[in-house]
DSSP file (Angstrom, degrees, kcal/mol; ACC not computed):
  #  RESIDUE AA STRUCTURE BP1 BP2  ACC     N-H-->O    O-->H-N    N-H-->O    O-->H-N    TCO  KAPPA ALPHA  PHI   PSI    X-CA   Y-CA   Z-CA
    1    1 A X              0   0    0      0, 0.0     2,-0.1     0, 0.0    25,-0.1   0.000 360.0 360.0 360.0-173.5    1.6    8.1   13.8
    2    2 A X        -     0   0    0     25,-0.1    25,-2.8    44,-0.0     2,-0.5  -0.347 360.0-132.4-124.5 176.1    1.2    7.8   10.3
    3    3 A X        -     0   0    0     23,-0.2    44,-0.8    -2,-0.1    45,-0.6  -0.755  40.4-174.8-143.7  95.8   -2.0    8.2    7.9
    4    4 A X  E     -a   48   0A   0     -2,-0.5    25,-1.8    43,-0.2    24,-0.4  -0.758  19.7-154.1 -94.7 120.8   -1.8    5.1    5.8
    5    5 A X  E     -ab  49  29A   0     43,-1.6    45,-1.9    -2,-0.3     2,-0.5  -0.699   7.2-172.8-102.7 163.1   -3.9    3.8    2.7
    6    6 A X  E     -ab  50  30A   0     23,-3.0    25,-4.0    -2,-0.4     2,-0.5  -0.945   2.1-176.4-142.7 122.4   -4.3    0.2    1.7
    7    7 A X  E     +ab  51  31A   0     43,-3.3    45,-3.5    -2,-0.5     2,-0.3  -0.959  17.4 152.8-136.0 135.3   -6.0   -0.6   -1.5
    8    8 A X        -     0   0    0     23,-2.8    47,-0.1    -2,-0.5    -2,-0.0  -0.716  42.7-133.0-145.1 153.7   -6.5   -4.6   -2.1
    9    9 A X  S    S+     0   0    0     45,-0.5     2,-0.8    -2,-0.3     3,-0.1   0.190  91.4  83.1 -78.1 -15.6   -9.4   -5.6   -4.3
   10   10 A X  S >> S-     0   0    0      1,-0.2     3,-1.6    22,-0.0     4,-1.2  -0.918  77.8-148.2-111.4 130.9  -10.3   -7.9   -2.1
   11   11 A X  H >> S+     0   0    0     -2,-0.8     4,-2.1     1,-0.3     3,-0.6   0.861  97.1  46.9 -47.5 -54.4  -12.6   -6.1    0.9
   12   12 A X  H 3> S+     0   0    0      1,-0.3     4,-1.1     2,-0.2    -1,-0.3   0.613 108.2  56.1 -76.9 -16.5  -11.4   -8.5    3.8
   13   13 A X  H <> S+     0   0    0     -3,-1.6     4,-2.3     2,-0.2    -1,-0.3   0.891 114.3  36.7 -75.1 -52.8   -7.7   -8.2    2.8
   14   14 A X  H <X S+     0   0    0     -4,-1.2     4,-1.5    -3,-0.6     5,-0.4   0.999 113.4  55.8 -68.3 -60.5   -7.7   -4.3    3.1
   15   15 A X  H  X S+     0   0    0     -4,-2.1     4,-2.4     1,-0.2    -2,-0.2   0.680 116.7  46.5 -24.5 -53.8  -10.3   -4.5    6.5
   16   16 A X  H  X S+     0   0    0     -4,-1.1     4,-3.0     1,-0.3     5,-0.2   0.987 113.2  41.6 -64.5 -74.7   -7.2   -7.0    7.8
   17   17 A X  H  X S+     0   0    0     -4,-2.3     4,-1.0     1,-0.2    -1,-0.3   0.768 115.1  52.2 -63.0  -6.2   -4.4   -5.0    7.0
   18   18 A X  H  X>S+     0   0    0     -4,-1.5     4,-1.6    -5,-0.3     5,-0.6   0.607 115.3  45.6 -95.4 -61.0   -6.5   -1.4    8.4
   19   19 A X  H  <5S+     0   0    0     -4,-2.4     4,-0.2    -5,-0.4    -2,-0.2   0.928 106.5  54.5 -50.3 -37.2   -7.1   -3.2   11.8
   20   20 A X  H  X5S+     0   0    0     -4,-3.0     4,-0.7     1,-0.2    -1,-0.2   0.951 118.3  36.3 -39.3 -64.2   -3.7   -4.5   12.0
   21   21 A X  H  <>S+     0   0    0     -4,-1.0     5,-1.8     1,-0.2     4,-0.3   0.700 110.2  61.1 -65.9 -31.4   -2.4   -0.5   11.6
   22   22 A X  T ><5S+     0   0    0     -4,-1.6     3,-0.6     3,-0.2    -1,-0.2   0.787  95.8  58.0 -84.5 -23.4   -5.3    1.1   13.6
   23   23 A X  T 34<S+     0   0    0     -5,-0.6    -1,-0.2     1,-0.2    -2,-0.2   0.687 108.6  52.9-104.6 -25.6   -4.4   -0.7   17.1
   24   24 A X  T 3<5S-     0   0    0     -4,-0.7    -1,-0.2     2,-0.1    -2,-0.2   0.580 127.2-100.7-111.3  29.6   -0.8    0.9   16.7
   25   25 A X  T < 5S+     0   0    0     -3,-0.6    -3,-0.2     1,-0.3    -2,-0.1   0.211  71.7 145.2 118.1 -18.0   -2.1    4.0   16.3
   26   26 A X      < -     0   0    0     -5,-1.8    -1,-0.3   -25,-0.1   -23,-0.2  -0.079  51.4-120.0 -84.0 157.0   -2.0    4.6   12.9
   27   27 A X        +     0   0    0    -25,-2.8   -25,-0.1     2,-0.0   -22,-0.1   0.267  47.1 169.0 -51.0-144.2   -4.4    6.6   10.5
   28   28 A X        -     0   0    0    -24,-0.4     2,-0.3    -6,-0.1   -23,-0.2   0.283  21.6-177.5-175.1 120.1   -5.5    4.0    8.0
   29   29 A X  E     -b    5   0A   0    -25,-1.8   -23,-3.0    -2,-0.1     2,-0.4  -0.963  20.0-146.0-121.5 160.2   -8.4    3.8    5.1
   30   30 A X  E     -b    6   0A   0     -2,-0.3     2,-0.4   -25,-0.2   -23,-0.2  -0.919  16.4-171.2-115.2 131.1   -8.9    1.0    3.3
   31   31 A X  E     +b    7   0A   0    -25,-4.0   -23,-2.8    -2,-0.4   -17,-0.1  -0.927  23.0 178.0-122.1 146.6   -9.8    1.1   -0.1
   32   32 A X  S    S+     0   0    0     -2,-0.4    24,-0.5   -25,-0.2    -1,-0.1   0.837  73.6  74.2-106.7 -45.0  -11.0   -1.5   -2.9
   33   33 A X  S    S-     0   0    0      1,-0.1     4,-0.2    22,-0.1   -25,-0.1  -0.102  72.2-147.0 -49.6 158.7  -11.6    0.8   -5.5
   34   34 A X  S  > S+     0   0    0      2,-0.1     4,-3.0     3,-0.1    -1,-0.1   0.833  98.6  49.1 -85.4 -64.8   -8.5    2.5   -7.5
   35   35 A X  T  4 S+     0   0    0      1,-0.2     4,-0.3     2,-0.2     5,-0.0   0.328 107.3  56.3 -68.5   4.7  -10.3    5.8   -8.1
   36   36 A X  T >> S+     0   0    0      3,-0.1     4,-2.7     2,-0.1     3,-0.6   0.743 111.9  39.2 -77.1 -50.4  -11.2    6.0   -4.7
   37   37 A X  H 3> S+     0   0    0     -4,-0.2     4,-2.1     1,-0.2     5,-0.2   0.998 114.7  51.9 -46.0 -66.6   -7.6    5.7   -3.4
   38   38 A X  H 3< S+     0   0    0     -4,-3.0     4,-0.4     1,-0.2    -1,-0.2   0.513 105.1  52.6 -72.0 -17.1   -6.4    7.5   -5.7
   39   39 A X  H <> S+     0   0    0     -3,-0.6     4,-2.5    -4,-0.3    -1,-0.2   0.642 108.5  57.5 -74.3 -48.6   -9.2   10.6   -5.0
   40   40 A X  H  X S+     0   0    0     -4,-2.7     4,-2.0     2,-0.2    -2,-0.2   0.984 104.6  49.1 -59.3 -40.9   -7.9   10.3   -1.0
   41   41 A X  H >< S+     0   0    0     -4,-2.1     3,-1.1     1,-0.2     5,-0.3   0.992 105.8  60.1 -59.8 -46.2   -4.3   11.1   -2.1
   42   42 A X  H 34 S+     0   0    0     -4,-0.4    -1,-0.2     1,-0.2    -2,-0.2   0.826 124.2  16.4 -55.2 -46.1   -5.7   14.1   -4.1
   43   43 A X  H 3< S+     0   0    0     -4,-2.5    -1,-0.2     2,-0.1     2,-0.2   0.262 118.0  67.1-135.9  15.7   -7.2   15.7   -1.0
   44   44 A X  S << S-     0   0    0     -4,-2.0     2,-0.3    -3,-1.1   -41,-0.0  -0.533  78.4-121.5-105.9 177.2   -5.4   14.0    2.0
   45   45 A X        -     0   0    0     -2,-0.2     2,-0.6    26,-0.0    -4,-0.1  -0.865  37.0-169.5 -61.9  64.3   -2.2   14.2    2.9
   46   46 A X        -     0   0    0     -2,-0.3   -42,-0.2    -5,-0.3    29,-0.2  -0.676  17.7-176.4-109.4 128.8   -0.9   10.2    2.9
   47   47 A X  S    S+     0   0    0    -44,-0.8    28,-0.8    -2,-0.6     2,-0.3   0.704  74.6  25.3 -90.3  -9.6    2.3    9.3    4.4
   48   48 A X  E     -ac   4  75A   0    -45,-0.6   -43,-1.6    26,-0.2     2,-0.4  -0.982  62.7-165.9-137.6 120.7    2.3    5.0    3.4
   49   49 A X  E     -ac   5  76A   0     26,-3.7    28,-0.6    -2,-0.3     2,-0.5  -0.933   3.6-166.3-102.8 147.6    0.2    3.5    0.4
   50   50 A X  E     -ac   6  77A   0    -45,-1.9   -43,-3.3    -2,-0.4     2,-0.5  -0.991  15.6-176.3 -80.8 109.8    0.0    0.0    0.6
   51   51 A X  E     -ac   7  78A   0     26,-2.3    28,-1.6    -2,-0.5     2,-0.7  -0.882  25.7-127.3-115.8 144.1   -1.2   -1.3   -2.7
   52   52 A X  E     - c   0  79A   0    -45,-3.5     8,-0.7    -2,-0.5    28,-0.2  -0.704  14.7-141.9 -63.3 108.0   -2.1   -4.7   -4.0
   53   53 A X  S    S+     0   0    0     26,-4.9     7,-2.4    -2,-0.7     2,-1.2   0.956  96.2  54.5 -57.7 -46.9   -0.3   -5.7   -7.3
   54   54 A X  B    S+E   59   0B   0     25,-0.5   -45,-0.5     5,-0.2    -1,-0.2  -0.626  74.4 152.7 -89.5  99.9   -3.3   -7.3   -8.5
   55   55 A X        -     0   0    0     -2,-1.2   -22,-0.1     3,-0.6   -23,-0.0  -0.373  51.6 -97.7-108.7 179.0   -6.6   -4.7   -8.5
   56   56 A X  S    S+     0   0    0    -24,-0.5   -23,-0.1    -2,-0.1     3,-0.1   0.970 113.0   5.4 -80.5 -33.0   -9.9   -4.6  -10.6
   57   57 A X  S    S+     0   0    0      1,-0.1     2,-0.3     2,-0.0    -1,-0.1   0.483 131.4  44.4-149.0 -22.3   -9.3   -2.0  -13.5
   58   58 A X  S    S-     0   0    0     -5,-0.0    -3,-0.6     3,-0.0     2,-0.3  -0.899  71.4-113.8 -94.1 147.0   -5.5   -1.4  -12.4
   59   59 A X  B  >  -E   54   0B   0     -2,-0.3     4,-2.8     1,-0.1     5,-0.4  -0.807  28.2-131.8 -74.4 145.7   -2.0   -2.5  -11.4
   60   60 A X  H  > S+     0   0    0     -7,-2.4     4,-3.6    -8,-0.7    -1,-0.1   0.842 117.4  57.4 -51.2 -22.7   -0.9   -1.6   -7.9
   61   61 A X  H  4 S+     0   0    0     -8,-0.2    -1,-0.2     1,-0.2     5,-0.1   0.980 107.6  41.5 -69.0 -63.9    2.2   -0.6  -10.3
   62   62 A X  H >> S+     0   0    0     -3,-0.2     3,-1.2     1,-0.2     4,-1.1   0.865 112.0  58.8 -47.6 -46.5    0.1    1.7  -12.4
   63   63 A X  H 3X S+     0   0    0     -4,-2.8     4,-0.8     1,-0.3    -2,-0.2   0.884 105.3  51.2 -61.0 -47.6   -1.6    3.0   -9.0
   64   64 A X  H 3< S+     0   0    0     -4,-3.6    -1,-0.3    -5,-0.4    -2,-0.1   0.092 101.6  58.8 -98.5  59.4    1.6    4.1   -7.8
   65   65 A X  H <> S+     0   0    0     -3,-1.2     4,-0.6     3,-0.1    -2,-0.2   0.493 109.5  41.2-120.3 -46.7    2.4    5.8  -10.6
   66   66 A X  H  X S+     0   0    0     -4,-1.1     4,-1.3     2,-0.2     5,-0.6   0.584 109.0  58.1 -79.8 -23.3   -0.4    7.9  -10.3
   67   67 A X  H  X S+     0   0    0     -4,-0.8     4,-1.2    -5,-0.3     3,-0.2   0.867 104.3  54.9 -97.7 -57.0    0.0    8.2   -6.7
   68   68 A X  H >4 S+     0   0    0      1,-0.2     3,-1.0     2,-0.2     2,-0.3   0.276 108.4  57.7 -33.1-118.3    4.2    9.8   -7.5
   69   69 A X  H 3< S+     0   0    0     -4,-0.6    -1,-0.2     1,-0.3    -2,-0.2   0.149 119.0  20.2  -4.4 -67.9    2.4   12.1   -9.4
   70   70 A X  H 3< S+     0   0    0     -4,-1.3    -1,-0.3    -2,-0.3     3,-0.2   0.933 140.2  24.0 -49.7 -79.7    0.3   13.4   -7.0
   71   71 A X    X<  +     0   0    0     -4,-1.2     3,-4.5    -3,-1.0    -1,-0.1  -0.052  63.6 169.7 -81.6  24.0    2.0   12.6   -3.8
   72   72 A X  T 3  S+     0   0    0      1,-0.3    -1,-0.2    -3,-0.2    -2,-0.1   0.607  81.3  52.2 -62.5 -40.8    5.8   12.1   -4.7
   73   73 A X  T 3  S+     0   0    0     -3,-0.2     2,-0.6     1,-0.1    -1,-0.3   0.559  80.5 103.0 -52.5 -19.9    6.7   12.0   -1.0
   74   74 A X    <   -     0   0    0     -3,-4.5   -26,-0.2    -6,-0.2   -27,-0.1  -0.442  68.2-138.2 -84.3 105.5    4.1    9.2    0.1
   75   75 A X  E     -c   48   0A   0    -28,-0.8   -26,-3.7    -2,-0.6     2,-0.3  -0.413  19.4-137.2 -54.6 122.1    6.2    5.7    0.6
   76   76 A X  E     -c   49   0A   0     19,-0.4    21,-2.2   -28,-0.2    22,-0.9  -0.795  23.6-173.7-119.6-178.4    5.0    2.4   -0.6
   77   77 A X  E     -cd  50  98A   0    -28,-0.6   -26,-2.3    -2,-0.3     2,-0.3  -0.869  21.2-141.5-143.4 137.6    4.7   -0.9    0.2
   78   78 A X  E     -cd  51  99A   0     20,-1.3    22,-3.4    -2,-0.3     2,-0.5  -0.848   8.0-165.3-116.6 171.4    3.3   -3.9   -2.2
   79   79 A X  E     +cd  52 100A   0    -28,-1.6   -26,-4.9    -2,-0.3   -25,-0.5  -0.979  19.3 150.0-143.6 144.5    1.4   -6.5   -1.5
   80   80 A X        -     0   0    0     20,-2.2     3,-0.4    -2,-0.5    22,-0.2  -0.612  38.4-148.6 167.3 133.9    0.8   -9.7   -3.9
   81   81 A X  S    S+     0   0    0     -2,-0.2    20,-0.1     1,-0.2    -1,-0.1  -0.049  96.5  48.2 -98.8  51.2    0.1  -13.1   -3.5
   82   82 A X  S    S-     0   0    0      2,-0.0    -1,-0.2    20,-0.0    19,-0.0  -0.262  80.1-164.9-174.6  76.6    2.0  -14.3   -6.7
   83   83 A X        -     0   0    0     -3,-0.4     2,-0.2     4,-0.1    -2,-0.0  -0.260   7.9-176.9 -69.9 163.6    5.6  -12.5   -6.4
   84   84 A X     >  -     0   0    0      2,-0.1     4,-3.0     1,-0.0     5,-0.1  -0.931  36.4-116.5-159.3 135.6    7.5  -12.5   -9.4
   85   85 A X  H  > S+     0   0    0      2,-0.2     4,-1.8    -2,-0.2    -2,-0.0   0.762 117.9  46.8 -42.3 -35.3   11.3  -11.1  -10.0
   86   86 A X  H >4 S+     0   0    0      2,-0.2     3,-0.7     1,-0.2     4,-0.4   0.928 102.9  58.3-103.5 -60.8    9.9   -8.6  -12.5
   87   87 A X  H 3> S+     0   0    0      1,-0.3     4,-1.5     2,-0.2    -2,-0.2   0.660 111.5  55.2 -34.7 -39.8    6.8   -7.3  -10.3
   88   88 A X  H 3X S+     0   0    0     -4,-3.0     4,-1.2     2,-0.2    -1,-0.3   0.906 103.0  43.7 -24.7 -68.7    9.6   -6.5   -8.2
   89   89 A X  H XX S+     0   0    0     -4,-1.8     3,-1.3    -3,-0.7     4,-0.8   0.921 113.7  54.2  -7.7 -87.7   11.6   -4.7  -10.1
   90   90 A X  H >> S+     0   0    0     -4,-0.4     4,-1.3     1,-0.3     3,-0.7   0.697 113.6  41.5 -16.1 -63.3    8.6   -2.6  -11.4
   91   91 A X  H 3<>S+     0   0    0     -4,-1.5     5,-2.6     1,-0.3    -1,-0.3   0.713 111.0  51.1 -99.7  -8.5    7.5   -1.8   -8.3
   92   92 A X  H <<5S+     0   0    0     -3,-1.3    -1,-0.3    -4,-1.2    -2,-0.2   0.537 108.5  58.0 -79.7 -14.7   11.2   -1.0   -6.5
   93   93 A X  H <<5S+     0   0    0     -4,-0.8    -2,-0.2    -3,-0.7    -3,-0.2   0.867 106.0  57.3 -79.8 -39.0   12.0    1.6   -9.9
   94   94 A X  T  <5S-     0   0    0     -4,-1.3    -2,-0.2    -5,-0.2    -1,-0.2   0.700 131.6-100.3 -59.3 -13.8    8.8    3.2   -8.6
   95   95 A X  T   5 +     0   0    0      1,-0.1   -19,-0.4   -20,-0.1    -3,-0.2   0.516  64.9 159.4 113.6 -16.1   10.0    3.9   -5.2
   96   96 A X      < -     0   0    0     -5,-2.6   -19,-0.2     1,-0.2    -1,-0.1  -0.331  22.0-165.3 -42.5 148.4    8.3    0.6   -3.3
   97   97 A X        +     0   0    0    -21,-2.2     2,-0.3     1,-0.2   -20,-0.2   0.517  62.3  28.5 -93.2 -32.1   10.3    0.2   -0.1
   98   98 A X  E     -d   77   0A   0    -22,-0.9   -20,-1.3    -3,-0.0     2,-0.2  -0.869  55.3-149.8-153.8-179.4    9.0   -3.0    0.5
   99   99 A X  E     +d   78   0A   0     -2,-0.3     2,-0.5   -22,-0.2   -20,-0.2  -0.861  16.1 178.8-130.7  76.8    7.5   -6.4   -0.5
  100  100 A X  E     -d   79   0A   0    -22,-3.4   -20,-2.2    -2,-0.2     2,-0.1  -0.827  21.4-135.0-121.0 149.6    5.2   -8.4    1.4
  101  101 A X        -     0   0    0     -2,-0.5   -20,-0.2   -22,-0.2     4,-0.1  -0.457  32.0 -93.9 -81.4 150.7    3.8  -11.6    0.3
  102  102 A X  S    S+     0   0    0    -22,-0.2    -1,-0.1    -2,-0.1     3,-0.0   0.088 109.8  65.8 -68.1-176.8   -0.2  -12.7    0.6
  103  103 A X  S    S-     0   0    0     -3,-0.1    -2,-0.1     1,-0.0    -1,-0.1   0.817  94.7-141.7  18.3  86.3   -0.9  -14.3    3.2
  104  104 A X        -     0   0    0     -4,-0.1     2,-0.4     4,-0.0    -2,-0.1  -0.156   8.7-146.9 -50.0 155.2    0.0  -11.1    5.3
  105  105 A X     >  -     0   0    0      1,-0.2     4,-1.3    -4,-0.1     5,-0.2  -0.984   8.6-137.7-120.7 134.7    1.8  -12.2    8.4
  106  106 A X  H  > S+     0   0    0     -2,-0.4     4,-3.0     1,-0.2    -1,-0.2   0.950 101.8  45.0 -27.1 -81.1    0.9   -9.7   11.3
  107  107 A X  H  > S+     0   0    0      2,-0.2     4,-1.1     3,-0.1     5,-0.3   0.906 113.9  45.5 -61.7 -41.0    4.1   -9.5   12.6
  108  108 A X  H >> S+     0   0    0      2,-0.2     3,-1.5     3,-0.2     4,-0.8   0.782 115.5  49.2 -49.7 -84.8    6.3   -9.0    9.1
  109  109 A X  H 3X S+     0   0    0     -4,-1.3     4,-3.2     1,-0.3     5,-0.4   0.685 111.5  52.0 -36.6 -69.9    3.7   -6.3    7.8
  110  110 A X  H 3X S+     0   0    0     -4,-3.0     4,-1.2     1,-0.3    -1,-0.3   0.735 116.6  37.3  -6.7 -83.9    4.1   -4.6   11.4
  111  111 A X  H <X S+     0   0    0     -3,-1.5     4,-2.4    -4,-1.1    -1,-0.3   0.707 118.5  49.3 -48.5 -50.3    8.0   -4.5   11.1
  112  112 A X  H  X S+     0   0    0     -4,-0.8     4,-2.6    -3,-0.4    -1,-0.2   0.992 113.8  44.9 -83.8 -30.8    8.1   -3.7    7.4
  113  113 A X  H  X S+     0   0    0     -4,-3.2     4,-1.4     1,-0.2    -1,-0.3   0.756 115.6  45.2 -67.4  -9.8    5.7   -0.9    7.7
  114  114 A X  H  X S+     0   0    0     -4,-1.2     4,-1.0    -5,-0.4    -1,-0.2   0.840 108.5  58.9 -83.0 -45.6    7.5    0.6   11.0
  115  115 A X  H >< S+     0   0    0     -4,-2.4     3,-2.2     1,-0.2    -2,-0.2   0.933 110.9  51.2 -34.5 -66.1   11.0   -0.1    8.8
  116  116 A X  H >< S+     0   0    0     -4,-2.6     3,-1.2     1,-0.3    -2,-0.2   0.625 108.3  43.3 -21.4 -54.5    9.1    2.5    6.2
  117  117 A X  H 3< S+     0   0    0     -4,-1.4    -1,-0.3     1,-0.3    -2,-0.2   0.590  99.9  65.3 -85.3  -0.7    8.2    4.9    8.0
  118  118 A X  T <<        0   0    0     -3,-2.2    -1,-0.3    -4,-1.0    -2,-0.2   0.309 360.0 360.0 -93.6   9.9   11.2    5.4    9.9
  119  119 A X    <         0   0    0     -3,-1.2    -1,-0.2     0, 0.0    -2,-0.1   0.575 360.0 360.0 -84.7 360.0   13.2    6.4    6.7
């Protein structure tokens, strides 16, 4: 299994998305903070970021920017509940694999992150 972060600015959104991941096995922290995420890549290993486009003091765009640096190998996923053609973009030049829109739905998130990791 996999050792996955999710950083959402809103608490209950990452708590969701870490319980979802955790019951199939997976590693998962959940972070709200930026520099907290971004401290775990420093001194983990993480094989999936899930980020939120919309954070407190960052964009998930900017966050995985920082997290290539570091990490170039760790695969992401975005998350944002007001897609837009260019926050797409942005975050697919970065390397996102995937897209999913707020509300999460169980099963999609499930399926996209299992696509991920199978690459």
């Amino acid at each position: 299994m996999a050792t996955i972060i999710v950083l959402d600015d809103v608490a209950d959104a990452a708590i969701m998305i870490k319980r979802i991941l955790s019951r199939q096995g997976h590693e998962v922290e959940a972070f709200t903070e930026e520099e907290q995420a971004l401290a775990y890549v420093r001194e983990h290993k993480v094989d999936l970021a899930i980020l939120d486009m919309k954070l407190l003091k960052m964009t998930g765009v900017e966050v995985l920017e920082e997290i290539r640096k570091i990490s170039p190998a760790t695969r992401a996923i975005m998350l944002t509940g007001y897609p837009t053609l260019e926050t797409a973009r942005q975050a697919q030049q970065l390397g996102a694999r995937e897209y999913c829109v707020k509300p999460i739905d169980k099963g999609e998130l499930e399926a996209k992150v299992a696509a991920v990791l199978s690459e």
